[in-house]
Backbone as CSV, one residue per row, in Angstrom:
resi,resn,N_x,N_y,N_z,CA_x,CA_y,CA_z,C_x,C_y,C_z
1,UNK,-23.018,35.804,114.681,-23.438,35.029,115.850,-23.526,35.914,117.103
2,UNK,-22.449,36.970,117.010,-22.345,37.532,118.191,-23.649,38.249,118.498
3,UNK,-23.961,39.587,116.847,-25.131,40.270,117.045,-26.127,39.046,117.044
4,UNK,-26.319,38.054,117.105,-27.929,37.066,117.387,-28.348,36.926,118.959
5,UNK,-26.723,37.058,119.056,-26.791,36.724,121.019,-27.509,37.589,121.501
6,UNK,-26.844,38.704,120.908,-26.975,40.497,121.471,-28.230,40.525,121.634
7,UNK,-29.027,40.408,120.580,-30.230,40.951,119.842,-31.021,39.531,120.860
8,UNK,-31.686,38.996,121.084,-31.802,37.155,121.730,-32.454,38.120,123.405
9,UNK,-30.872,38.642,123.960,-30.579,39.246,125.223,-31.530,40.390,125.397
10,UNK,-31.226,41.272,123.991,-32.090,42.632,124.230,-34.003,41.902,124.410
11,UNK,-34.172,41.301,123.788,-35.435,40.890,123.598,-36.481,40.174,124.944
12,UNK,-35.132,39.083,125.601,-35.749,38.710,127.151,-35.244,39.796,128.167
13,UNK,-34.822,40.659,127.921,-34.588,41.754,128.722,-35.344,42.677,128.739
14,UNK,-35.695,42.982,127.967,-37.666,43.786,127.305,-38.480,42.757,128.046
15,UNK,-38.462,41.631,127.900,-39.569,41.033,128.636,-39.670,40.737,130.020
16,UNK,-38.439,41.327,130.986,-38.282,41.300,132.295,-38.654,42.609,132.707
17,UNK,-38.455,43.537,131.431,-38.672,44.992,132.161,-40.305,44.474,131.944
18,UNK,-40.694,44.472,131.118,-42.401,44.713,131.183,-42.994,43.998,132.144
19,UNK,-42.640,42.887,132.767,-43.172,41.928,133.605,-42.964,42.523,134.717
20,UNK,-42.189,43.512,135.165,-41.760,44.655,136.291,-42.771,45.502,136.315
21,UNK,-43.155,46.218,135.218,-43.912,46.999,134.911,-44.685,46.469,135.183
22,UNK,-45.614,45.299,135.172,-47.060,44.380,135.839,-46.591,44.312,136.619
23,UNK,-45.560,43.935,137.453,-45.611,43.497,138.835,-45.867,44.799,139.721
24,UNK,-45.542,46.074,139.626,-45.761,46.864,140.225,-46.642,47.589,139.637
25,UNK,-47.255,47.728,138.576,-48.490,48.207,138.787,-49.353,47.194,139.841
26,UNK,-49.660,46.065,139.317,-50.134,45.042,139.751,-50.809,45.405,141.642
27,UNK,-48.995,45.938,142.116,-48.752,45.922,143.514,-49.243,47.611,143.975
28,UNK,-49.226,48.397,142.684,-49.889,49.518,143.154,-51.476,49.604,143.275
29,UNK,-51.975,49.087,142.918,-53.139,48.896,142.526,-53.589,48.154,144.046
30,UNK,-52.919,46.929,144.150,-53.503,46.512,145.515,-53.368,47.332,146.618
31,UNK,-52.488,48.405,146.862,-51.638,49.641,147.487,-52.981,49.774,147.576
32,UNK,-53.891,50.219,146.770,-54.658,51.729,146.663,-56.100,50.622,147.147
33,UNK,-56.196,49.726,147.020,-57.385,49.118,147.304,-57.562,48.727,148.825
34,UNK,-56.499,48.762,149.676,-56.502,48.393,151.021,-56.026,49.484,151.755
35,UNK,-56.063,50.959,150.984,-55.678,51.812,151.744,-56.561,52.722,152.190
């Protein structure tokens, strides 16, 4: 049960980093278009 938690955690935690990763590309991108 414990490793399901673990493993559950690692998985929406991958999906906060990547959504970081869009958000700032995202925000670099507008960076470069109004500069």
């Amino acid at each position: 049960m414990e490793a399901k938690k673990t493993k559950k955690w690692k998985k929406s935690y991958t999906y906060v980093l990547v959504a970081n990763a869009i958000y700032i590309l995202i925000f670099f991108l507008i960076m470069q278009l109004y500069s």
